[in-house]
N, C-alpha and C positions, 0 to 999 in steps of 0.2 A: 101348292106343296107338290114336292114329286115325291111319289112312291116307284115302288119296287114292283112288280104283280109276282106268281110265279111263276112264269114263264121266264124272268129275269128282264121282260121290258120297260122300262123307266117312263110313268106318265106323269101326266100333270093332276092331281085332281086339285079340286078347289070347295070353298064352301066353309060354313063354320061346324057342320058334322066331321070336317078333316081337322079343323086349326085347333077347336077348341082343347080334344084330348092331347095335343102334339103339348098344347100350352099347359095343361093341367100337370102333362108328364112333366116337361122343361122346369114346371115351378115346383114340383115333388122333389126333383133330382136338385136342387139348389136347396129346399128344407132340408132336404137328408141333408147336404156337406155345410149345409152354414144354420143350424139350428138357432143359434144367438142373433141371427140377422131378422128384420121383422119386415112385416110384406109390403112397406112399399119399397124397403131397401132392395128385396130380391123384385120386385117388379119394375124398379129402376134399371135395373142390372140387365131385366130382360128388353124393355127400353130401349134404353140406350145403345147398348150391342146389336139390337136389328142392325140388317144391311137392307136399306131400302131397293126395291127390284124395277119398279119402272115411274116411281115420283108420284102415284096416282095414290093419294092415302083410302080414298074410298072403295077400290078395288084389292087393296094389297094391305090395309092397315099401316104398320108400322116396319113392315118386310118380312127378312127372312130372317126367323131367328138363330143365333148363332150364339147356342146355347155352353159351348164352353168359353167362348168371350165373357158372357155375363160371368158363367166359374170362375172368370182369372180377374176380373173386377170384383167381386165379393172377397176373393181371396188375398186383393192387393189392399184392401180397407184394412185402417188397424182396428 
């Protein structure tokens, strides 16, 4: 994951102390706009829409998430 520090320099950290909360928000923010969707539908969403980063799933999971991808897949379901 990159963050921000403040100084404005862009690092890399890593770890599931960085992924987990990223993921917890990602899957908040898809409850909130698709309430009627149920959690594997939103964790398909989340799924699916990664952009995987270097092919390595043990290192990187399932990528980067690309959290209004999954938005615009939950939104395109009827």
């Amino acid at each position: 994951m990159f963050t921000k520090d403040n100084h404005g320099i862009i690092q890399m950290t890593k770890g599931t102390s960085n992924s987990a909360p990223m993921t917890a928000a990602s899957f908040a923010l898809l409850s909130q706009a698709f309430p009627e969707a149920d959690y594997e539908q939103k964790m398909w969403a989340l799924y699916s829409t990664a952009q995987p980063l270097t092919g390595d799933s043990k290192k990187e999971g399932h990528g980067a998430m690309r959290v209004f991808e999954a938005y615009q897949s939950l939104k395109a379901k009827p």
